[in-house]
C-alpha positions in Angstrom: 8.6 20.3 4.7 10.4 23.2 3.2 12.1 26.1 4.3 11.1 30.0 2.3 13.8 29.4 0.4 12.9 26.0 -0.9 15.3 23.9 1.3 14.1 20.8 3.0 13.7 20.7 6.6 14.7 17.9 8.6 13.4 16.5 12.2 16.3 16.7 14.6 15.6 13.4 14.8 17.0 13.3 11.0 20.5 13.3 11.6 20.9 10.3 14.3 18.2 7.7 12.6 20.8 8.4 9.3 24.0 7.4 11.3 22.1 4.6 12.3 20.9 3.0 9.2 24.7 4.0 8.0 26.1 1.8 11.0 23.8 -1.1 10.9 24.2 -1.2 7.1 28.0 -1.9 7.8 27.4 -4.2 10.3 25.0 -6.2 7.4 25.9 -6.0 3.3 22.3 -6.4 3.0 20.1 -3.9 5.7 17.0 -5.3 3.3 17.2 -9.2 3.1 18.6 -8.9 7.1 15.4 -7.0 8.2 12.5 -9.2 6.0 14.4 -12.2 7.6 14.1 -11.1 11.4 10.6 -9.8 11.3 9.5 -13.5 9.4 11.9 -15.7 12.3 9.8 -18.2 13.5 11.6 -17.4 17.1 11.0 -13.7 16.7 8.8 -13.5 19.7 11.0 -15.3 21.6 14.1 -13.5 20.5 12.9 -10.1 20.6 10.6 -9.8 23.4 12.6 -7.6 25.1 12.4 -5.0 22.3 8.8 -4.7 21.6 7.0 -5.7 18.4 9.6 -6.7 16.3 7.7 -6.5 13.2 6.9 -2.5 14.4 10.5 -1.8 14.6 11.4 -3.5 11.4 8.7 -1.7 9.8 10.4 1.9 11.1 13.5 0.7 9.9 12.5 0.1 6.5 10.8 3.2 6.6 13.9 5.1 7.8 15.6 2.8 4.5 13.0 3.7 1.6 11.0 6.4 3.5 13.4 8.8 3.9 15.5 7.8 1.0 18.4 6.5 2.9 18.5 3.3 0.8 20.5 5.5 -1.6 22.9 6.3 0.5 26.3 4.5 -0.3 28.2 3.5 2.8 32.0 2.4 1.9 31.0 2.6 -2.0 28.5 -0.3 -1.7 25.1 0.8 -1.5 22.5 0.4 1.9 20.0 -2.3 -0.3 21.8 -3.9 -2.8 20.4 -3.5 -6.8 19.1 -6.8 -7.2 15.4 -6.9 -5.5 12.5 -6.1 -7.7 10.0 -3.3 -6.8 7.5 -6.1 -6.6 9.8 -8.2 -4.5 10.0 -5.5 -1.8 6.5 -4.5 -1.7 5.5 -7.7 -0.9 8.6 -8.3 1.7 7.6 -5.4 4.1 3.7 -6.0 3.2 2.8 -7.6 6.5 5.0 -4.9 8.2 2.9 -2.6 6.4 -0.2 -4.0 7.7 1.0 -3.9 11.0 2.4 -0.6 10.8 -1.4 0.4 9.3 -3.3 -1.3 12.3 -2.0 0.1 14.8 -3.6 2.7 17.0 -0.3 4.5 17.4 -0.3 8.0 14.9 3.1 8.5 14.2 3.6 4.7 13.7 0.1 4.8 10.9 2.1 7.9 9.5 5.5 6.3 9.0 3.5 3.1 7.6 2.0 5.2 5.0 5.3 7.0 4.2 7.0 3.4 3.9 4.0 2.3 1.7 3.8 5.6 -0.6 7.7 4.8 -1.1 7.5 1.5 -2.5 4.5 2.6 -4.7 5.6 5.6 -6.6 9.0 3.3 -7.7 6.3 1.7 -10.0 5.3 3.2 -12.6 0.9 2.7 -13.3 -0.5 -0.7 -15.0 2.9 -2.5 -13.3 1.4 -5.7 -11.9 0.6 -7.7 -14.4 -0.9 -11.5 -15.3 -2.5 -12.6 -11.7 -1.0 -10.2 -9.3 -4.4 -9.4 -8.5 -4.8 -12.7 -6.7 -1.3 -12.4 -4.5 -2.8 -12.0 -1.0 0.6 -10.5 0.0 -0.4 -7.5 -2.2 -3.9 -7.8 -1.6 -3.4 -8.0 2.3 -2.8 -3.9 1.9 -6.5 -2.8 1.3 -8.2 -3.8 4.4 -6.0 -2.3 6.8 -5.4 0.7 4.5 -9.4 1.3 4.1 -9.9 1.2 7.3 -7.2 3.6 8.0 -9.1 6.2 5.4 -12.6 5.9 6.8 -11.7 5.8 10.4 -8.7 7.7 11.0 -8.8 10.8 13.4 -6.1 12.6 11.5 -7.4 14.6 8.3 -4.2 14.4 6.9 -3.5 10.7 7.4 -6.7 10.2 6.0 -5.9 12.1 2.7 -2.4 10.5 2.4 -4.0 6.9 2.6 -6.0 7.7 -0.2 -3.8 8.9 -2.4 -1.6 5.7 -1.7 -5.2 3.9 -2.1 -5.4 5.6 -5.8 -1.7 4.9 -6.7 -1.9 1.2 -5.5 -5.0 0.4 -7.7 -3.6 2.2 -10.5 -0.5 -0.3 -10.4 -2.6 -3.2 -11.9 -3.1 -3.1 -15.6 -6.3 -3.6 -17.6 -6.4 -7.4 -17.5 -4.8 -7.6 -13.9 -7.5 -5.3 -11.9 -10.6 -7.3 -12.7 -9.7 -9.6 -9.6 -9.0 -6.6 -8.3 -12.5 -5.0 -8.4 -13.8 -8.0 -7.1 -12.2 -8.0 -4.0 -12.6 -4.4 -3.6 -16.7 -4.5 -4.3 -17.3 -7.2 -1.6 -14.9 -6.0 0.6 -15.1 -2.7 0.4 -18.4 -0.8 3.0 -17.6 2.7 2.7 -19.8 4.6 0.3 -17.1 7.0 -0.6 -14.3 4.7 -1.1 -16.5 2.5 -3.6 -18.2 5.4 -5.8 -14.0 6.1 -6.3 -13.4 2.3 -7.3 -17.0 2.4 -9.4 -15.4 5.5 -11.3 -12.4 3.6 -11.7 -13.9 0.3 -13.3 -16.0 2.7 -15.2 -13.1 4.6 -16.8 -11.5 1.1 -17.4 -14.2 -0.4 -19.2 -14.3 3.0 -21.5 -10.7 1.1 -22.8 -11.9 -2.3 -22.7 -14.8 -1.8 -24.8 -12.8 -0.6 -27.6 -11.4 -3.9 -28.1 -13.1 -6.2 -26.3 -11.5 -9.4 -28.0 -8.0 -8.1 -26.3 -9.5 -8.5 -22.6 -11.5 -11.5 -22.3 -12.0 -11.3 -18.5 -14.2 -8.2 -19.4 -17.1 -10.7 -20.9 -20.8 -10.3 -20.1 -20.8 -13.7 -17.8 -17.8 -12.4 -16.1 -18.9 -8.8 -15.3 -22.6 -10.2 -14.4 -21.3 -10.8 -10.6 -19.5 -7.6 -10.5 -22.8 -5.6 -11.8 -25.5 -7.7 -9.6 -23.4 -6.6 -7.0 -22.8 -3.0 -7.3 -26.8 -2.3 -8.6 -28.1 -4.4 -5.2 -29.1 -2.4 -2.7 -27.9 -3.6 0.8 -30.8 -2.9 3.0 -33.5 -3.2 0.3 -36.3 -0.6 0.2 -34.6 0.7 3.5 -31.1 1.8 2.1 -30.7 5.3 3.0 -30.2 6.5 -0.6 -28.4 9.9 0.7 -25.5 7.8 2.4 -24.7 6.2 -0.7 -24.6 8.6 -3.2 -21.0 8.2 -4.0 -22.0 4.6 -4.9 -25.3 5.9 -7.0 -23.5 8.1 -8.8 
């Protein structure tokens, strides 16, 4: 939020969790890599019991890192996450936090777990992921919890912010990359709404692939059969409630 005169506003809150992820950052050169390897300890239950779901608290404090920016702090001159990670590396590091974060039926918990995923999103620019990406179930693990999120939700606003990451995540696989995309998404995908988006989405792609069609073989006629059988099958037959699907028929 902002104040009238343009300023950001902070939760009180703010202040502290910074001094924190400044003191635990000195207390660890890397906050990142220190994190990613407690939540995945193979004693972390055992370990941490005491302190709740460990992989929920992780998940905060990588919010707190990336979230709210504070990974660009510089503590002593050295920096809170050290320069050497790739975008894709740490996406697919705090994925299962993510998920976690997503799942559970605590608000401000969904909310900081869409903050933490809009973060590492928007430090990619579109058409990112590349070659089979599509395929990597750590990336792929996202949409499930993330759908369900946007149809089911009780908060409007959550709801509109895990769509928007839902856009910005699809638009991170290139041409070639997204066809495994789109097939996960058409038979996993149940909500009418959510798939007339992704149907618009293949449709605009396949505007570009059919200009050169040589350059994207996975775009072929046998290939794209599945997808469109698919898509043009109704799911209850001659008693598919045409009205609830409109998105889709659209």
């Amino acid at each position: 939020e902002k104040s009238k005169s343009g300023d950001k506003l902070y939760p009180r809150s703010y202040e502290a969790s910074k001094k924190l992820v400044n003191f635990i950052s000195i207390l660890n050169s890397d906050i990142f890599a220190k994190v990613i390897s407690l939540s995945s300890s193979d004693n972390k239950t055992k370990d941490f019991e005491d302190y709740g779901d460990i992989d929920i608290c992780a998940g905060v404090l990588l919010y707190l890192v990336f979230g709210e920016s504070m990974c660009d702090d510089v503590v002593a001159g050295v920096g809170i996450v050290p320069q050497v990670y790739s975008h894709t590396h740490i996406l697919r590091s705090c994925s299962s936090l993510i998920v976690k974060m997503l799942s559970t039926t605590v608000e401000s918990i969904n909310h900081k777990g869409l903050l933490l995923l809009q973060s590492l999103i928007t430090r990619m620019p579109g058409d990112w992921f590349t070659g089979i990406t599509s395929r990597d179930p750590k990336l792929i693990a996202l949409i499930t919890p993330l759908a369900n999120l946007i149809v089911h939700h009780n908060t409007a606003e959550l709801r509109s912010l895990g769509f928007t990451c839902y856009r910005q995540f699809v638009g991170l696989f290139d041409i070639s990359a997204r066809f495994d995309l789109y097939k996960y998404l058409f038979n996993s995908l149940n909500h009418s709404g959510l798939l007339g988006w992704s149907v618009t989405h293949l449709k605009n792609t396949l505007v570009h692939v059919l200009k050169d069609i040589d350059t994207y073989p996975s775009y072929s006629q046998g290939k794209m059969q599945p997808i469109f059988t698919k898509l043009f099958h109704l799911k209850h037959g001659a008693q598919t409630d045409l009205l609830e699907i409109s998105d889709e028929l659209i």
